[in-house]
One Martini backbone bead per residue (centre of mass of N, CA, C, O) as a GRO file, in nm:
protein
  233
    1UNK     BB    1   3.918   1.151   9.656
    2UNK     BB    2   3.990   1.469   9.560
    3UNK     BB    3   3.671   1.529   9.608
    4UNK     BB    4   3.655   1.445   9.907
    5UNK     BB    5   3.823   1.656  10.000
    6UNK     BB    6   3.721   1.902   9.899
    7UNK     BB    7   3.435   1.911  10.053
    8UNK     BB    8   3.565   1.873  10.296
    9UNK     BB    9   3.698   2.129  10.280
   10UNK     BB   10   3.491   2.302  10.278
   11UNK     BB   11   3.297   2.223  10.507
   12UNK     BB   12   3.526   2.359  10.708
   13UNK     BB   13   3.520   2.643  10.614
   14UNK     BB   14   3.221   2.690  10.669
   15UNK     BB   15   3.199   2.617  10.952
   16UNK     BB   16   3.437   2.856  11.048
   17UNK     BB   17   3.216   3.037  11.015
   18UNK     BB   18   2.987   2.957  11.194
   19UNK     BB   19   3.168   3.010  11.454
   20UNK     BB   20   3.170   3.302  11.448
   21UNK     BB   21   2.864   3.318  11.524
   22UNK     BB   22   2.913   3.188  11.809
   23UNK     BB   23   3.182   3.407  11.914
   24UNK     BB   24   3.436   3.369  11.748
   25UNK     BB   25   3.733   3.485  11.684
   26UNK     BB   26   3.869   3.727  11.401
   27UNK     BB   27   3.923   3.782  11.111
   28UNK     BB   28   3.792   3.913  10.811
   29UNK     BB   29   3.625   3.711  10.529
   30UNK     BB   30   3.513   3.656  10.250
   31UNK     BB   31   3.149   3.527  10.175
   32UNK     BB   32   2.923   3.377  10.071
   33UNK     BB   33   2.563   3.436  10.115
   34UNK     BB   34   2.498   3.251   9.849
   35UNK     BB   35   2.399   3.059   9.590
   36UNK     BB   36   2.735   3.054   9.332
   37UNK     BB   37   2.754   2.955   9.049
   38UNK     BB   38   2.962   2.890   8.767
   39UNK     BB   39   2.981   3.211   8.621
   40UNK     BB   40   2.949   3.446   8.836
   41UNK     BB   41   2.910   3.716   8.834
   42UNK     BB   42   3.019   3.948   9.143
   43UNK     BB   43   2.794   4.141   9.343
   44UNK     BB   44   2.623   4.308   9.525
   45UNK     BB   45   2.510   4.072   9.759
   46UNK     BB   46   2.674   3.808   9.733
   47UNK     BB   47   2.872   3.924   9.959
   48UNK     BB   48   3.038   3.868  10.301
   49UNK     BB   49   3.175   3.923  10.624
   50UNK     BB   50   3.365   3.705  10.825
   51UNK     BB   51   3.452   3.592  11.125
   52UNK     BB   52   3.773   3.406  11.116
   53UNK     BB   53   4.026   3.145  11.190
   54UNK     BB   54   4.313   3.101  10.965
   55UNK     BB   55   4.559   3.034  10.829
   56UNK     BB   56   4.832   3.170  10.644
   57UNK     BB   57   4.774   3.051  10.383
   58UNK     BB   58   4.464   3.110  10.355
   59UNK     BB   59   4.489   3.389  10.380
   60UNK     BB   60   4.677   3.472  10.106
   61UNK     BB   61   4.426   3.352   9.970
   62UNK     BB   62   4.205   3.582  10.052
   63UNK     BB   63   3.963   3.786  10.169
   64UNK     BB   64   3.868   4.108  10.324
   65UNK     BB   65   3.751   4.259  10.038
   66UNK     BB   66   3.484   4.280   9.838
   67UNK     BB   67   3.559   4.489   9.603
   68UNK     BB   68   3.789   4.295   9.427
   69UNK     BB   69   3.500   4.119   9.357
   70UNK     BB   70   3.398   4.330   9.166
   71UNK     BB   71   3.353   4.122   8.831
   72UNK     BB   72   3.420   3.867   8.912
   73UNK     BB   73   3.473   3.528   8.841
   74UNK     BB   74   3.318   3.212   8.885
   75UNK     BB   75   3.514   2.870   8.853
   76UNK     BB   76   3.299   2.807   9.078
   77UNK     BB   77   3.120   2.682   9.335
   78UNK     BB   78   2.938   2.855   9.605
   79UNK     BB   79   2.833   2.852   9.920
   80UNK     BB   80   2.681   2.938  10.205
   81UNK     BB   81   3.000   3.067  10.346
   82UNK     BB   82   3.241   3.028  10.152
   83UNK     BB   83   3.529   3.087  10.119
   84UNK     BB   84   3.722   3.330   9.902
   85UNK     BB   85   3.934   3.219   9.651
   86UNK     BB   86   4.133   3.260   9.411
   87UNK     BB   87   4.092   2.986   9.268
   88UNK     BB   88   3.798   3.028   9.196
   89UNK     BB   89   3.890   3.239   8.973
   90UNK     BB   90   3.898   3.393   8.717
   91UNK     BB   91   4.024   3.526   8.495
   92UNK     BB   92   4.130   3.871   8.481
   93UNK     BB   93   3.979   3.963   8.194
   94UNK     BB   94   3.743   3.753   8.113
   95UNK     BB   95   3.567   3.584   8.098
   96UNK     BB   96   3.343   3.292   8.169
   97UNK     BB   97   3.297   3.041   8.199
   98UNK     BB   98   3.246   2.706   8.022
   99UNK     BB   99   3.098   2.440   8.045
  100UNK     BB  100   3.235   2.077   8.063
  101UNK     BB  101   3.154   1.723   8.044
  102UNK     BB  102   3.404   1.467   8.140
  103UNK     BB  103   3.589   1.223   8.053
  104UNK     BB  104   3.860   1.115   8.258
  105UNK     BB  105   4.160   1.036   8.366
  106UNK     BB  106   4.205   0.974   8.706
  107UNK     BB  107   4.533   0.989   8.747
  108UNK     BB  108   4.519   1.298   8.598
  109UNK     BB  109   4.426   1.424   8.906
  110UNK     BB  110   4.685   1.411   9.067
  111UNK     BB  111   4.723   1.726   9.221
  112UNK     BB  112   4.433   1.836   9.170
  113UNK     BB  113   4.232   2.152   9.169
  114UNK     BB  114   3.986   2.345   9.209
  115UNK     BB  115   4.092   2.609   9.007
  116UNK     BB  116   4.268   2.532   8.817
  117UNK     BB  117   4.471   2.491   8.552
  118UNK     BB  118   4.436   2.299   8.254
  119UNK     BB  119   4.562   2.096   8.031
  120UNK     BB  120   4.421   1.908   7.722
  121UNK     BB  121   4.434   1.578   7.623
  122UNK     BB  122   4.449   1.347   7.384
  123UNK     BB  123   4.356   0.991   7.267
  124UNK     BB  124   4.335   0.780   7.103
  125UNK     BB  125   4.179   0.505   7.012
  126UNK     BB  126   4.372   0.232   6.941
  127UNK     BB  127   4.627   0.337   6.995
  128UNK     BB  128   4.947   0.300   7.135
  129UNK     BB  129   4.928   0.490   7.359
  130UNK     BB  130   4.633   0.384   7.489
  131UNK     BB  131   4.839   0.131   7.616
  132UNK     BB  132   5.165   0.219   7.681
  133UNK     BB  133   5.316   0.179   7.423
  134UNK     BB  134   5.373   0.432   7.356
  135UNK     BB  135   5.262   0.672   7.133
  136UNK     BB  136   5.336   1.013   7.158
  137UNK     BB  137   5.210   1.093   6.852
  138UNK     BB  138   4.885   1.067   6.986
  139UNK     BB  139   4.916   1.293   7.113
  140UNK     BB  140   4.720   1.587   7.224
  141UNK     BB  141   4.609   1.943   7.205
  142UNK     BB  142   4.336   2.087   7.277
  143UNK     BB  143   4.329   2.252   7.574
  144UNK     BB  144   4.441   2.538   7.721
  145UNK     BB  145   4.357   2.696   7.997
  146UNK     BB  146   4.175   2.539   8.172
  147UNK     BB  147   3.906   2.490   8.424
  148UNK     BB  148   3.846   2.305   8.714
  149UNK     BB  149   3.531   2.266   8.841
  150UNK     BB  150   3.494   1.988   8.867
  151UNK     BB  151   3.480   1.621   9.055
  152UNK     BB  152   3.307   1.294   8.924
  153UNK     BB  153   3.342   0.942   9.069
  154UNK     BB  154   3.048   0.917   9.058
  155UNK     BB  155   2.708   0.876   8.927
  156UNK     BB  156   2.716   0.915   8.608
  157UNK     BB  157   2.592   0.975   8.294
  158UNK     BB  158   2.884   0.942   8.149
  159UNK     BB  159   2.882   0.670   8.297
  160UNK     BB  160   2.940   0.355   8.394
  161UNK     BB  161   2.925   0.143   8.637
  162UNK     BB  162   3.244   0.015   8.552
  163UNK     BB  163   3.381   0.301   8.553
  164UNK     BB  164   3.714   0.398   8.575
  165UNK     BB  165   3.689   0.689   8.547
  166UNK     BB  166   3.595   1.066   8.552
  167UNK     BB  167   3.450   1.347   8.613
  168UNK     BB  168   3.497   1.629   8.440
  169UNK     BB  169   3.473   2.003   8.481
  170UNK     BB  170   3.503   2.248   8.257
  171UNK     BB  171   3.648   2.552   8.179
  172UNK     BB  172   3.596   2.770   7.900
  173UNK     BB  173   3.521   3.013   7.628
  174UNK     BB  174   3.395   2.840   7.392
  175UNK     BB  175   3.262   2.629   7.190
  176UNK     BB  176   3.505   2.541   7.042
  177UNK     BB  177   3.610   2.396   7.281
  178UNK     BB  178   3.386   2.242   7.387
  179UNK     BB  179   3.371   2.050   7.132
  180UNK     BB  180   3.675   1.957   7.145
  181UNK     BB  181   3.608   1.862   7.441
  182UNK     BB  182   3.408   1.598   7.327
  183UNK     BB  183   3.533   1.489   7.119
  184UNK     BB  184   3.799   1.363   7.268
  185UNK     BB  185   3.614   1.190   7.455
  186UNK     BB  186   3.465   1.009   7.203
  187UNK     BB  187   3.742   0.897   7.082
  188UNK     BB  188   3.885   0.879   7.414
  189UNK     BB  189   4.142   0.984   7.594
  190UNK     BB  190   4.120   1.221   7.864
  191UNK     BB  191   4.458   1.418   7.983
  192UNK     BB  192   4.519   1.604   8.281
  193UNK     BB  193   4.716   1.926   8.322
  194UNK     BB  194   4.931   2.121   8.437
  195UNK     BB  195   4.930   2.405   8.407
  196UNK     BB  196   5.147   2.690   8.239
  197UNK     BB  197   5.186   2.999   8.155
  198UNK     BB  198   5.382   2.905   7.890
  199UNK     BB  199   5.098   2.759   7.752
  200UNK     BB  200   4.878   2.957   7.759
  201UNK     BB  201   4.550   2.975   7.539
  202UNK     BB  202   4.355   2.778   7.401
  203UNK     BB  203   4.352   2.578   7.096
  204UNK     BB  204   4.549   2.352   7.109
  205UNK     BB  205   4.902   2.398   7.030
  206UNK     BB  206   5.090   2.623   7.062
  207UNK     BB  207   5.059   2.863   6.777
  208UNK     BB  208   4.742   2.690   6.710
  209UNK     BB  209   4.568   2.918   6.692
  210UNK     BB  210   4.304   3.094   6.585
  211UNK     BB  211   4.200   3.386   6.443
  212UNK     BB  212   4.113   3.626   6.596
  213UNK     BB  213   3.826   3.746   6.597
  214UNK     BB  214   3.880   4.098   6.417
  215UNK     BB  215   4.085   4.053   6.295
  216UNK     BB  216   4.351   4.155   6.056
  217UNK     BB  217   4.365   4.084   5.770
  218UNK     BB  218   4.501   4.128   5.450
  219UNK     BB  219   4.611   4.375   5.240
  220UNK     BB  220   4.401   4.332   4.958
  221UNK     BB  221   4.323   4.142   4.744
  222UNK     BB  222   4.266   3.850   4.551
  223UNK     BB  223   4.389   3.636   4.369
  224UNK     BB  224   4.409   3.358   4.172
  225UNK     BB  225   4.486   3.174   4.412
  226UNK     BB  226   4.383   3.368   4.683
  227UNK     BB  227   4.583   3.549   4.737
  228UNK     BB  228   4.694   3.868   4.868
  229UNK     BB  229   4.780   4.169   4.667
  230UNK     BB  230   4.957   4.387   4.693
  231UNK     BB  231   4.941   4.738   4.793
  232UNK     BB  232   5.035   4.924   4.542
  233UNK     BB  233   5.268   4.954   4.313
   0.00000   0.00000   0.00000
């Protein structure tokens, strides 16, 4: 129902560029020019900018001008005439999303919308939890801040025809996290939460990701244990 909302809302939105070609008056808005998949940097003549009358809600998340969004990923796919609205890009100074689609609890996609962040978390099949009778201890955090960029309720080769999950396509940042969803989706049940800035972002639970590559070692040779020891006298 989430994902029929949605389409419907571009749909609308959509429309509203065409009528303003037909003569309605409205003040300018960027939007799509052509279809932009989602991981697109927005180029010049991506988009061009089209009079439309919009609500003041949709008014404060859209673009009037084209140059802030050159250099800008979108986390959603967006079609020709598409209004482009802040939720659908990726955060700035990041990545590109990189997709990837899993089966995810239904329950959990309500109230979310397509170019959210969301945590990822798994419960593994016959846990406890699994089955709704506590065992809180065995849910995880996947991953932090992926972004949501499409829900397919129906039709999905990831589903048979009498599951009742849905397909989330997510945007993560690099293999190592499409790995770890996909990995949490075949071991179990996979369910979005809104993220919170405070959440940060990146694999596991806050405060357990990896050393990014690049960072500084730790100075010293190693000694017998294997750990590092102290440089100088």
């Amino acid at each position: 129902m989430v994902g029929g909302f949605l389409v419907a809302s571009a749909a609308v939105i959509v429309f509203a560029a065409a009528l303003s070609q037909a003569g309605h008056h409205g003040q300018p808005f960027v939007v799509a020019a052509r279809s932009l998949p989602a991981g697109t940097v927005i180029g010049p003549g991506d988009t061009v900018t089209e009079s439309v009358n919009l609500p003041a809600a949709t008014r404060k998340v859209s673009f009037q001008q084209q140059e802030p969004l050159i250099g800008r990923a979108l986390a959603v796919d967006a079609v020709p005439g598409e209004l482009i609205q802040a939720s659908m890009l990726s955060p700035a100074g990041g990545p590109p999303a990189r997709p990837v689609s899993v089966a995810v609890d239904p329950d959990s996609l309500a109230g979310l919308v397509t170019g959210a962040a969301v945590d990822v978390l798994a419960t593994p099949a016959g846990s406890p939890g699994s089955s709704g009778a506590g065992g809180s201890g065995d849910v995880t955090v996947v991953v932090r801040g992926a972004t949501l960029m499409a829900v397919n309720r129906g039709g999905s080769g990831l589903l048979p025809s009498s599951a009742s999950a849905a397909v989330a396509t997510l945007g993560v940042t690099d293999l190592s996290e499409a790995e770890a969803v996909v990995q949490a989706a075949h071991s179990g049940t996979v369910t979005l939460v809104q993220a919170e800035p405070s959440d940060g972002t990146g694999a596991g639970p806050a405060g357990s990701s990896p050393t990014p590559t690049g960072s500084p070692t730790p100075t010293g040779s190693p000694g017998p244990s294997g750990s590092p020891t102290p440089s100088g006298g």
